[in-house]
C-alpha positions in Angstrom: 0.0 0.0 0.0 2.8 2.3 1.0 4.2 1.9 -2.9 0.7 2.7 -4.3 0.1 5.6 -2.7 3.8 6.9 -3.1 3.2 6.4 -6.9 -0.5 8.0 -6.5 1.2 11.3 -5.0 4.1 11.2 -7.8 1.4 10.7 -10.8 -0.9 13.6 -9.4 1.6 16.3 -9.4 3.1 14.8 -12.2 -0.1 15.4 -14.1 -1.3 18.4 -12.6 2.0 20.1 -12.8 2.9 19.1 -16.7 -0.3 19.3 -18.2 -2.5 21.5 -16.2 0.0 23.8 -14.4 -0.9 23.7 -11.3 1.0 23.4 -8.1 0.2 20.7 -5.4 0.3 20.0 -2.1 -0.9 16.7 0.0 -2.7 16.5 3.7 -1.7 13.4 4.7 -4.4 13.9 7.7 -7.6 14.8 5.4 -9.4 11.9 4.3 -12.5 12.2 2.5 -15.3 10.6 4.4 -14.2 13.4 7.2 -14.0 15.8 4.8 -16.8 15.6 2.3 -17.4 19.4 2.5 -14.5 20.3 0.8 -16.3 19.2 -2.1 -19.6 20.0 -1.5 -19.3 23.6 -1.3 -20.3 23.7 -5.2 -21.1 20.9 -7.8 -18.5 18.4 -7.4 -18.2 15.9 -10.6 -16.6 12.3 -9.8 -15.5 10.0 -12.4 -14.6 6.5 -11.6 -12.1 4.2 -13.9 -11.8 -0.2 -13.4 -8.3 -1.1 -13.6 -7.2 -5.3 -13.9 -3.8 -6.6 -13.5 -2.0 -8.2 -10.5 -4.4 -6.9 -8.3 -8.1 -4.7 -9.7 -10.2 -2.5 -8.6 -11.4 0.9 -9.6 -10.4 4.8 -9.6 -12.3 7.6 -8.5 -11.9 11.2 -9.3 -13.5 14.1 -7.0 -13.2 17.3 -8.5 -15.6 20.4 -7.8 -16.9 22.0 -10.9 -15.1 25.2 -10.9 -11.8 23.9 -10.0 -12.0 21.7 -13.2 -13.6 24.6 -15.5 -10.4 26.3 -14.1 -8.2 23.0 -15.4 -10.6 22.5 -18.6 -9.4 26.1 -19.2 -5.6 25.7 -18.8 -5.5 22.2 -20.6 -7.6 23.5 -23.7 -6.5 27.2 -23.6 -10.5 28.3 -23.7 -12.0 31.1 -22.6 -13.7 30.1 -19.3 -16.8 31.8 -21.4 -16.8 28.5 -23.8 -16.3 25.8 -21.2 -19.5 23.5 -21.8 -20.4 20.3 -19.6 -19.1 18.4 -22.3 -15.6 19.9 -22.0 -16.2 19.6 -18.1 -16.3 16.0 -18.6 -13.8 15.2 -21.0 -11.2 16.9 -18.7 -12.5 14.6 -15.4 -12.3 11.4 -17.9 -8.9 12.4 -19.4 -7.8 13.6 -16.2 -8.7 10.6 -14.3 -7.2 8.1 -17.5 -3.6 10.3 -17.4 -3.4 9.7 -13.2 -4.3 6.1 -13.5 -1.9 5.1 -16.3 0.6 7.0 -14.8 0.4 5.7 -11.2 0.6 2.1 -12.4 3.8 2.8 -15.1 5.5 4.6 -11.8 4.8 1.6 -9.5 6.1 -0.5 -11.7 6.7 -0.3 -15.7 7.2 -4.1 -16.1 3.7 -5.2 -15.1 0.2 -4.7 -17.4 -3.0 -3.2 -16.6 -5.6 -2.5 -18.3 -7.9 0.2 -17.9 -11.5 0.4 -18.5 -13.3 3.6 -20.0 -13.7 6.1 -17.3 -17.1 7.2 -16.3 -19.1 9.5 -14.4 -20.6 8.7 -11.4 -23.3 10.8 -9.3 -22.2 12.2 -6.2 -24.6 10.2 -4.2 -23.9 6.8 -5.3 -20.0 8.1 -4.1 -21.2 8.6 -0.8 -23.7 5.2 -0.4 -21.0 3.0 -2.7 -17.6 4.2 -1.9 -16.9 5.6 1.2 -17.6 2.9 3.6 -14.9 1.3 6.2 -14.9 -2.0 4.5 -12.9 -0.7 1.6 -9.2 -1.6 1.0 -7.6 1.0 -0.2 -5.9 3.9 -0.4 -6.6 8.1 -0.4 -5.2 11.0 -1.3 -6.7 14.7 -0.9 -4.6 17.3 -2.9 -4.9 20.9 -2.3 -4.0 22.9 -5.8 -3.7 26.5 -6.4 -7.5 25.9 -7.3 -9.0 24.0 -4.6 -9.4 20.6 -3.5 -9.3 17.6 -5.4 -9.3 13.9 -4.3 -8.1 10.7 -5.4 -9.1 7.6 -4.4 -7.7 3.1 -5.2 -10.5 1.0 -4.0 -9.2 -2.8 -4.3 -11.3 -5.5 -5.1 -10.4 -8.5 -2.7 -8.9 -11.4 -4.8 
């Protein structure tokens, strides 16, 4: 676990710092279920990604709305006038695909995952699905120039 969430921390500010700008910083004390109103001081999107190799499980993205407008508009160089929901959500997915692949390759380039299409979730079935005590797995909250963000590996038991 210690490895995972080592290469979790390198692939989000990889990510965030190459190809949205952005500087990062990790709480190592926030975890999400305590925490839930960081993101629910606006719309918060969540995208979720399945991932098998030697060991599965799924991805999940949590990202308020504005601070990904904010990203849609770096990574696409729009005006934040012509951000549209689709845009919204092709950042979350292509965000969410870039952080998985590139936690996995930095844990360990040898080994093969693959990677299922990422999707969007509703906020709700986060909370009633994924935030329970009887998940193994491991979190990350990142504070950016923009806000909050959260990562978070849910492993399936083999």
């Amino acid at each position: 676990m210690k490895n995972l969430k080592a290469a979790m921390m390198a692939s989000i500010s990889e990510v965030l710092e190459t190809m949205f700008f952005m500087s990062v910083d990790f709480d190592m004390h926030k975890t999400i279920k305590k925490n839930i109103d960081i993101f629910q001081n606006g719309i918060t999107m969540v995208c979720r990604l399945d991932f098998a190799g030697p060991f599965s499980g799924c991805f999940l993205l949590i990202i308020p709305e504005k601070l990904l407008a904010d990203m849609s508009q770096n990574f696409m160089g729009m005006e934040q006038i012509k951000i549209k929901q689709q845009h919204l959500e092709g950042t979350i997915k292509e965000l969410t695909n870039m952080i998985a692949g590139n936690t996995f390759s930095t844990l360990n380039d040898q080994i093969e995952f693959t990677l299922s299409i990422p999707e969007l979730i509703d906020t709700r079935t986060l909370t009633s699905n994924y935030m329970g005590n009887h998940e193994k797995g491991v979190e990350i909250i990142t504070e950016t120039t923009g806000g909050f963000l959260a990562v978070k590996i849910i492993l399936h038991d083999t």
